[in-house]
DRENTORKOL-3810 file (N, C-alpha, C; in nm, 4 decimals):
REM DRENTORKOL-3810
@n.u->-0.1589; n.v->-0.9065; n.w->0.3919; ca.u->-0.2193; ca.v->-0.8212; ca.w->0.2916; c.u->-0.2937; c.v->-0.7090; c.w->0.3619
@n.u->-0.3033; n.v->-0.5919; n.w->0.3312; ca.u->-0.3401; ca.v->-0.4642; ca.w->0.3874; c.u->-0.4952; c.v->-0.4915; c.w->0.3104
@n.u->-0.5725; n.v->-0.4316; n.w->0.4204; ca.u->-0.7060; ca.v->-0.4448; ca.w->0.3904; c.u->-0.7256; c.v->-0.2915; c.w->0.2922
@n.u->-0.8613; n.v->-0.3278; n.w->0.2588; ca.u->-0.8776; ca.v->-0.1768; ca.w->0.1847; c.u->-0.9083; c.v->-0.0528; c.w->0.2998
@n.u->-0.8936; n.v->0.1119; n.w->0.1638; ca.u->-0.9210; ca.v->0.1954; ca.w->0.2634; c.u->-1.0559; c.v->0.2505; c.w->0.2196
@n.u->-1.1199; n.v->0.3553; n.w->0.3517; ca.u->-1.2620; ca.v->0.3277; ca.w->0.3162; c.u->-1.1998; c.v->0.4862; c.w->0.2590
@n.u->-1.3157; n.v->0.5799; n.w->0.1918; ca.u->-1.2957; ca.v->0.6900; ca.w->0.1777; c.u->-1.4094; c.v->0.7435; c.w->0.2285
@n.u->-1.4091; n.v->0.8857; n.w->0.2896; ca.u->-1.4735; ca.v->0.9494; ca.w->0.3536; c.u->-1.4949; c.v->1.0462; c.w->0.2901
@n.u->-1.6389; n.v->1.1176; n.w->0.2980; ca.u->-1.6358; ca.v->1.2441; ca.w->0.1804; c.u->-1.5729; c.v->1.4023; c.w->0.3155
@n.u->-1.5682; n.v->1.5079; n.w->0.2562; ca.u->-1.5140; ca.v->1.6059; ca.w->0.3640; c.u->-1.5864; c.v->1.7073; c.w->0.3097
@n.u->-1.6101; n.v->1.7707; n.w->0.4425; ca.u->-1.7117; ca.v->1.9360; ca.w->0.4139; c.u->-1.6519; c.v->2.0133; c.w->0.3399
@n.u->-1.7087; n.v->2.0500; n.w->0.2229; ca.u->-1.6490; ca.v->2.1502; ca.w->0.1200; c.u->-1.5877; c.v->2.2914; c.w->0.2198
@n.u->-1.6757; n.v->2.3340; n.w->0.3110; ca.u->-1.6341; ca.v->2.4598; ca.w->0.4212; c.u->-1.5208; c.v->2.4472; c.w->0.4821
@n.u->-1.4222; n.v->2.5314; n.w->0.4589; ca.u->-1.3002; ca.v->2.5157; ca.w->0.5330; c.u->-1.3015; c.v->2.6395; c.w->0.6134
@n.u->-1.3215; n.v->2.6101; n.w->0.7613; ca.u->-1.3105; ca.v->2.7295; ca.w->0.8378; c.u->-1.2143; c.v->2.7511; c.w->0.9509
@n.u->-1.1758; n.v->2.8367; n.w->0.9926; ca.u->-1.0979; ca.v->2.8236; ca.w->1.1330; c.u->-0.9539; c.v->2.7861; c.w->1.1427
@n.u->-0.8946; n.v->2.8397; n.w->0.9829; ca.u->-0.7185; ca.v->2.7879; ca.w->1.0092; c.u->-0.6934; c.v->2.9365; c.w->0.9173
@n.u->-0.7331; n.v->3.0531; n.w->0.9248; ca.u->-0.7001; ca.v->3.1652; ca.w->0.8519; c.u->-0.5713; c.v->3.2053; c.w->0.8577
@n.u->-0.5377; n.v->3.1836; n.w->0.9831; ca.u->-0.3729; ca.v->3.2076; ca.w->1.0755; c.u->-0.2868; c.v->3.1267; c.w->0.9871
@n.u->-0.2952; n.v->2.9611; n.w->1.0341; ca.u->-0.2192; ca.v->2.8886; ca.w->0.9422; c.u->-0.2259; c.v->2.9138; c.w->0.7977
@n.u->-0.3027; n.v->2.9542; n.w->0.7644; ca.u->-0.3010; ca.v->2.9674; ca.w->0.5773; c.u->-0.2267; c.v->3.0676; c.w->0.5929
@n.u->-0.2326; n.v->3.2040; n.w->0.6270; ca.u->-0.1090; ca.v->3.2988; ca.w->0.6357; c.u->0.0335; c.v->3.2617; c.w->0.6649
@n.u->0.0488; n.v->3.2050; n.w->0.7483; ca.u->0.1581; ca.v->3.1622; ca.w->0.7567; c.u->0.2081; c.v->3.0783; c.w->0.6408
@n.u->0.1432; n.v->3.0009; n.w->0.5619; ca.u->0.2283; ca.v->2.9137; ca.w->0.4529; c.u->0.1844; c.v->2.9990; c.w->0.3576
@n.u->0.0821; n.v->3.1162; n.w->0.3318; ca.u->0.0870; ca.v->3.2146; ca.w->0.2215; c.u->0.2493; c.v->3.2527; c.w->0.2346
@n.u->0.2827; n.v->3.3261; n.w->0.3550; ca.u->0.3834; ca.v->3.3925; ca.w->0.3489; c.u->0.5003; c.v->3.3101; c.w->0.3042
@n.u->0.5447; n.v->3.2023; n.w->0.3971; ca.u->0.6616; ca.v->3.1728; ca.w->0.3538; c.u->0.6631; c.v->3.1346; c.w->0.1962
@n.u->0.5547; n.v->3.0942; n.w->0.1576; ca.u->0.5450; ca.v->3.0958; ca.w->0.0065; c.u->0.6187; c.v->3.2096; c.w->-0.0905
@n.u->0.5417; n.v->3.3130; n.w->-0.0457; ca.u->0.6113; ca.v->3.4158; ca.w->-0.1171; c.u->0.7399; c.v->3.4683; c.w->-0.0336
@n.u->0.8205; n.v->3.4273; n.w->0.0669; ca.u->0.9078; ca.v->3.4731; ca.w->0.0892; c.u->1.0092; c.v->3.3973; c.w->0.0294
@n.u->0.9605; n.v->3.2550; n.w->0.0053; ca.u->1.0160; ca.v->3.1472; ca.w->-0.0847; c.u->1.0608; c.v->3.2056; c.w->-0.2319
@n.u->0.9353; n.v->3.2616; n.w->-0.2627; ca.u->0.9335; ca.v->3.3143; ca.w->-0.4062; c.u->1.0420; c.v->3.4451; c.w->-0.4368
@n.u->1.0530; n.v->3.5183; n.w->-0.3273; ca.u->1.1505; ca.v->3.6217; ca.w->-0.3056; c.u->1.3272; c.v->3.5717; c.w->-0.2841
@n.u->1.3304; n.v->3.4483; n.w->-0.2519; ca.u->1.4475; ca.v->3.3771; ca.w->-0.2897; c.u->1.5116; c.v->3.3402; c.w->-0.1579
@n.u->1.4179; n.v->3.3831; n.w->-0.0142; ca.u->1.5186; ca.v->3.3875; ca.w->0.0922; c.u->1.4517; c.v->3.2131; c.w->0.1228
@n.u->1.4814; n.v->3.1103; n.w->0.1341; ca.u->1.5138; ca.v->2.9691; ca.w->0.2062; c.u->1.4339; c.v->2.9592; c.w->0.3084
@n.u->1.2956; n.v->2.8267; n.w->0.2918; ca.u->1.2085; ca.v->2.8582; ca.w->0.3993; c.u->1.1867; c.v->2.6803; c.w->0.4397
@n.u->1.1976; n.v->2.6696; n.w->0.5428; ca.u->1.1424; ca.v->2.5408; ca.w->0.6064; c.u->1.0131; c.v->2.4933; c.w->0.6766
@n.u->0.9473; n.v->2.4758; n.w->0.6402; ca.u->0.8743; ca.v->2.4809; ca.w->0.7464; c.u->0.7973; c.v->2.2770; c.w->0.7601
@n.u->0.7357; n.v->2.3289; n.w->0.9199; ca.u->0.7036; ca.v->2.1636; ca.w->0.9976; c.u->0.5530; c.v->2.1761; c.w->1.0332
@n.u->0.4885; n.v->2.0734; n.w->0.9953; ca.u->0.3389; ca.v->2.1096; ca.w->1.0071; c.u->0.3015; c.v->1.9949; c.w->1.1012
@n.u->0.2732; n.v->1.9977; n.w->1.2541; ca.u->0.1971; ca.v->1.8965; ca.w->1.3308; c.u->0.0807; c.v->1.8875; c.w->1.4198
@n.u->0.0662; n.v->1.7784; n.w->1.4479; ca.u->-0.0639; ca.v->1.7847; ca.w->1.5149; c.u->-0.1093; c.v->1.6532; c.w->1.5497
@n.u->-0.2488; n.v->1.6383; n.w->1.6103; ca.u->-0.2469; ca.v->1.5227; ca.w->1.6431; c.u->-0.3326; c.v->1.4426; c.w->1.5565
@n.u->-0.3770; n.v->1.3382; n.w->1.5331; ca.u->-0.4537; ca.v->1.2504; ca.w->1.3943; c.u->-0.5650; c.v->1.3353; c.w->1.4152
@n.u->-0.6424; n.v->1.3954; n.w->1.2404; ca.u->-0.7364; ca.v->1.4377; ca.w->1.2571; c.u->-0.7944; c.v->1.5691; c.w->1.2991
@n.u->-0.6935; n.v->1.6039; n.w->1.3408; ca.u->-0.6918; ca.v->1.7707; ca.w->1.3250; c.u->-0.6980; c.v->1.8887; c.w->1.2239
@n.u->-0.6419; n.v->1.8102; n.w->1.0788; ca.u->-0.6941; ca.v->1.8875; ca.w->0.9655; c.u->-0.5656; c.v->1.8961; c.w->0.8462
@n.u->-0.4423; n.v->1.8110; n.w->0.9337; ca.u->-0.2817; ca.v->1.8600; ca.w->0.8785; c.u->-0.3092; c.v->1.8627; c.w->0.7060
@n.u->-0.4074; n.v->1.7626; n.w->0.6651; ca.u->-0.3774; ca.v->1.6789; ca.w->0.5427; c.u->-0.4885; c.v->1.8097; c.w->0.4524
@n.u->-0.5719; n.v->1.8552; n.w->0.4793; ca.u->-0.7089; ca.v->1.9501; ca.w->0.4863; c.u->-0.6201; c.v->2.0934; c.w->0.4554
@n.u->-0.5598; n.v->2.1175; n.w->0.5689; ca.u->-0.5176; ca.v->2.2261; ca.w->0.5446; c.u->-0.3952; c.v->2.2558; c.w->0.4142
@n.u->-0.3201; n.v->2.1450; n.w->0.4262; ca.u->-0.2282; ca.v->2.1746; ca.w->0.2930; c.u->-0.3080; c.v->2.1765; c.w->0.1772
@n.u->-0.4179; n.v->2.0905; n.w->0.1640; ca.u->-0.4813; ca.v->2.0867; ca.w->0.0758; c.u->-0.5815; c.v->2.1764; c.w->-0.0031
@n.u->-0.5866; n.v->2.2844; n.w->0.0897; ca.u->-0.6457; ca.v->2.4184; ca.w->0.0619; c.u->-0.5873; c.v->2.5041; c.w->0.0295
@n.u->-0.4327; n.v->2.4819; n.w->0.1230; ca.u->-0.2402; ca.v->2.6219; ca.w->0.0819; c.u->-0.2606; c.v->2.6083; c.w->-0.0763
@n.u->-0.2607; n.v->2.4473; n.w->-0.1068; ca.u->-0.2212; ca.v->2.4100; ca.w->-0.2623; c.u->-0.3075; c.v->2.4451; c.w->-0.3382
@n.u->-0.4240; n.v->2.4557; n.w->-0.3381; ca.u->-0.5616; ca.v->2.4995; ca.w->-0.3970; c.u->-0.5172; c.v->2.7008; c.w->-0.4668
@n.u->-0.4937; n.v->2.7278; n.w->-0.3105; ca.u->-0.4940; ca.v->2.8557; ca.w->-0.3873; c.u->-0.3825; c.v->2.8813; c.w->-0.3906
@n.u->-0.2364; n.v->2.8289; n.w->-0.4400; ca.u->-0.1256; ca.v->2.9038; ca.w->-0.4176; c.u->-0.1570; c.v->2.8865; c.w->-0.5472
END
């Protein structure tokens, strides 16, 4: 049986990924323009992967 998970609260301030948000702004709208976009998001645990989409999605 999987134990529980704890939850952690997270700093409302999201700073220091302006670059990466451009980059998935864009292919967004290049998406939206109809041309076929892939993209691969990595890193190592804790770096922000889950944070940062979660901000793309906020304001797209």
């Amino acid at each position: 049986m999987l134990g529980g998970v704890e939850n952690t609260s997270v700093s409302p301030v999201f700073v220091g990924r302006a670059d990466e948000l451009t980059i998935l702004n864009d292919a967004l709208a290049r998406g939206g323009a109809g041309e076929p976009q892939a993209l691969l998001l990595g890193g190592e645990a804790g770096v922000g992967k889950t944070r940062l989409v979660e901000e793309f999605i906020a304001g797209a």
